[in-house]
N, C-alpha and C positions, 0 to 999 in steps of 0.2 A: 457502474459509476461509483462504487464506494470507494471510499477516500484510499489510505493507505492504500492506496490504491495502491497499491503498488508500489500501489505502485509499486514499483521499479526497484524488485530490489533484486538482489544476485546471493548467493547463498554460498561463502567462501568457505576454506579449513576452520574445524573447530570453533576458534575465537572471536568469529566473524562476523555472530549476529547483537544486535540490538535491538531494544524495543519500545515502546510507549506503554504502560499499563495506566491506560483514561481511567476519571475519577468519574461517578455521576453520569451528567449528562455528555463527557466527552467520551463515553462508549460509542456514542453516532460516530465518531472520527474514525472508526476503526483503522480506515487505510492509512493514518498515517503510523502506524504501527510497523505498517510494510517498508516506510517512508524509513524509519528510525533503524532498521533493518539493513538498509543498504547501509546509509548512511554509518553505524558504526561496524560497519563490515570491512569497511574500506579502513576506517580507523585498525584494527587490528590486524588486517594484509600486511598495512605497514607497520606494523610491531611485530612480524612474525622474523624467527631468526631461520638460519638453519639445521637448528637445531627441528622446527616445527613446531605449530601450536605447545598452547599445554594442553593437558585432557579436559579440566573444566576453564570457564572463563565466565565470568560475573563481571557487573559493570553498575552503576547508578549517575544520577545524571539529572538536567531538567531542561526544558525545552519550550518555547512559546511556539503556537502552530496558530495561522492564517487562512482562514478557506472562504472563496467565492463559491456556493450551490449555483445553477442554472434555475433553480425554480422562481417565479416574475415576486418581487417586491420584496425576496429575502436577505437579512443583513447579513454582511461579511460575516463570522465566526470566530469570534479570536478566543481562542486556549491556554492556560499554563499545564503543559502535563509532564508530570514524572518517567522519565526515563530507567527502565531497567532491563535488562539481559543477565540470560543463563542459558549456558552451553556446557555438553558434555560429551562424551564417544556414542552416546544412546538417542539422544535426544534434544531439542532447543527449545526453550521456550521464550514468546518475547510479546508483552501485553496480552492481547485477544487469540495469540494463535502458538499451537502447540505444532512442532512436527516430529516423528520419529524417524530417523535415518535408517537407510536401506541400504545394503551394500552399494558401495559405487564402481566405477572402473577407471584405472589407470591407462590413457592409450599411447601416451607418451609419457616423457620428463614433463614437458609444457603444456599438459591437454590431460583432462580427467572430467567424467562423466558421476555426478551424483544422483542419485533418488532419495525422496523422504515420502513419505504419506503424512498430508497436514489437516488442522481441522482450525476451524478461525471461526471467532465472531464478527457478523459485519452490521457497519452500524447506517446501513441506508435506508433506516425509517425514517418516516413522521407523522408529526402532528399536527390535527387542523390551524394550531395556536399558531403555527411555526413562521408561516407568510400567509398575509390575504388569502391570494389565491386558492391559497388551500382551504380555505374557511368549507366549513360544511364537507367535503374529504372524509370517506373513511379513516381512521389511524392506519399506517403503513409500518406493519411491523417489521424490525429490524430482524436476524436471525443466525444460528451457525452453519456454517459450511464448511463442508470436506472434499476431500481428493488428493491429489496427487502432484508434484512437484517435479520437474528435473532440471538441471543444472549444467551448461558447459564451461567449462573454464579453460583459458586459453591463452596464450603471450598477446594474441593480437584482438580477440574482442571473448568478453564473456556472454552467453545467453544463458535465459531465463524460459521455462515453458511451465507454466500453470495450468491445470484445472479444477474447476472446481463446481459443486452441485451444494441447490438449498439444501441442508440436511435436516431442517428442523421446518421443511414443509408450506412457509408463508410463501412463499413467492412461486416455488417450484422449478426455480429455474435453475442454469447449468451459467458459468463463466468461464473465457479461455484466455489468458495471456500470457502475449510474447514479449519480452524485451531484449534489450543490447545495450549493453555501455560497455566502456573503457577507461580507465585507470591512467592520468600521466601523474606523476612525482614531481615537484620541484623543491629540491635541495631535500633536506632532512623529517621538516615540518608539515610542508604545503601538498596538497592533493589537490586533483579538480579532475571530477568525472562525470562528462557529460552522457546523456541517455535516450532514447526513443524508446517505443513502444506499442503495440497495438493489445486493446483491450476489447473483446470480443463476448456480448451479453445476447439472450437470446429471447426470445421475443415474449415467452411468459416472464424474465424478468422485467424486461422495461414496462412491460404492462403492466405490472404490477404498481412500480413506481412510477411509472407517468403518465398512465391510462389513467379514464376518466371511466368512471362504471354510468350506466342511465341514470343510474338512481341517483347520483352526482352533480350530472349536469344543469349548465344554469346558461344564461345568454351570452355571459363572455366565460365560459367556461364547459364547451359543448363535448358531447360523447368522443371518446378518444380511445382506440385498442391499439398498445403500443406494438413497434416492430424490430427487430434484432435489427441490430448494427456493432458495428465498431468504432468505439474513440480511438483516436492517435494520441497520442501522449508523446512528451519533451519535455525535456530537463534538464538538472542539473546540479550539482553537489559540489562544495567546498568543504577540507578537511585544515582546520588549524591543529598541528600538535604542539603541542609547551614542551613535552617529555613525554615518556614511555604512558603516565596515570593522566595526562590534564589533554583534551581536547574541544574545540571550538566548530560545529558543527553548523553549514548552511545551507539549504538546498531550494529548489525553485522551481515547481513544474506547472506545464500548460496543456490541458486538456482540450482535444478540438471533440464534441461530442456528436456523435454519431446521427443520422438524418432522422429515425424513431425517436430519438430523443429531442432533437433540435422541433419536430412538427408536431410537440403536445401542447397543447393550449397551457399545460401548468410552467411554461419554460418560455424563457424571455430570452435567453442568451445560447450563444454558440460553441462557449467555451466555459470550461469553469477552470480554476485555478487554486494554489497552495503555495505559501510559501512556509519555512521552519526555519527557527535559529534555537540552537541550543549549546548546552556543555555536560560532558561525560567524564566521570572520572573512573577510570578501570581499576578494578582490587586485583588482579590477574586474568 
């Protein structure tokens, strides 16, 4: 369930990616890293000639980000974070998460298959301060994780295939997600790509974050060992361009979370939610 979740992003030619690097406490955001990701990916698809990317692509930027947690009595979230990306033939980097690219394959003109091996920080701690509920709560430490990435690209939808495992041991758990979007253009400027997605946690992680240990428990807040599931996830992304350097970035996703998650005593809701709006200016 961490934010950037994903999210949803899609990993295009070279100049494709963007990112969020959080200040502070907006390290907990992590996913929307992933979020910033898609979002100036899709920016640069449409700056690409055919000539082809260039080798590197750097970008800066800034962005206000919106998030509803599921945890019972916690306030909305709101962020300023700075936007930056770096891409090269080697490697990407973009806030919390680094990937190195791995040969890819070409299967057609219109269809090409990528790998990278990535490694990201994800910011799905907390602290007892954070809501009520949580009051007396162990801390929930945040952590990094690694694995593996692959990518379809395609005329008619591009997918997305993630895994990934705690690498730094707090949670122990492993994550899998799939996504899908598509790309339409209107006129020169305008973009709009809608998304789904299934987001797939396993049952040491949810336990971790929304298990309730004995030593914990209290009367309205009773012994809890979480259970895997999957969130579905929808979206969706708005591209403004001015020109080749100035864009306007919007995007909007809806998390339905998963049955282990939705029947912890620390979670009051069903869904949780994000929205972003930002601006990017590209140096190349």
């Amino acid at each position: 369930m961490a934010l950037f979740q994903h999210c949803a992003s899609i990993h295009m030619p070279l100049p494709q990616q963007a990112v969020f690097i959080p200040l502070g406490s907006a390290l907990r955001m992590a996913a929307a890293s992933a979020l910033a990701v898609g979002l100036c990916s899709s920016v640069s698809a449409a700056e690409a000639t055919d000539a082809g990317p260039p080798s590197t692509s750097w970008s800066l930027g800034v962005g206000g980000m919106s998030r509803q947690q599921p945890y019972t009595g916690i306030d909305r979230d709101n962020k300023v974070l700075p936007l930056i990306q770096f891409e090269n033939k080697y490697f990407h980097i973009f806030g919390p998460e680094i990937g190195f690219k791995l040969p890819g394959l070409a299967i057609s003109d219109t269809q090409k298959l990528d790998f990278s091996i990535i490694g990201k920080y994800d910011g799905s701690g907390y602290e007892a301060d954070d809501a009520p509920i949580l009051d007396g709560m162990s801390k929930r430490k945040s952590g990094f994780w690694a694995g593996a990435r692959m990518e379809w690209n395609s005329d008619l939808v591009d997918v997305s295939a993630e895994w990934l495992a705690d690498a730094s041991g707090n949670s122990k758990g492993q994550r899998f997600n799939l996504s899908l979007e598509r790309t339409w253009r209107f006129g020169g400027h305008m973009m709009l790509t809608p998304r789904v997605g299934a987001n797939w946690q396993d049952k040491k992680y949810v336990d971790y974050y929304f298990g309730v240990r004995n030593n914990e428990a209290r009367i309205d807040r009773p012994a809890y060992e979480g259970k895997s599931g999957v969130n579905a996830e929808v979206g969706v992304r708005g591209i403004y361009m001015f020109d080749k350097r100035h864009s306007v970035l919007l995007d909007v996703e809806v998390s339905s979370l998963a049955k282990g998650i939705k029947n912890s005593p620390l979670v009051d809701r069903s869904t949780e939610n994000r929205v972003f709006l930002g601006y990017l200016y590209r140096f190349r």
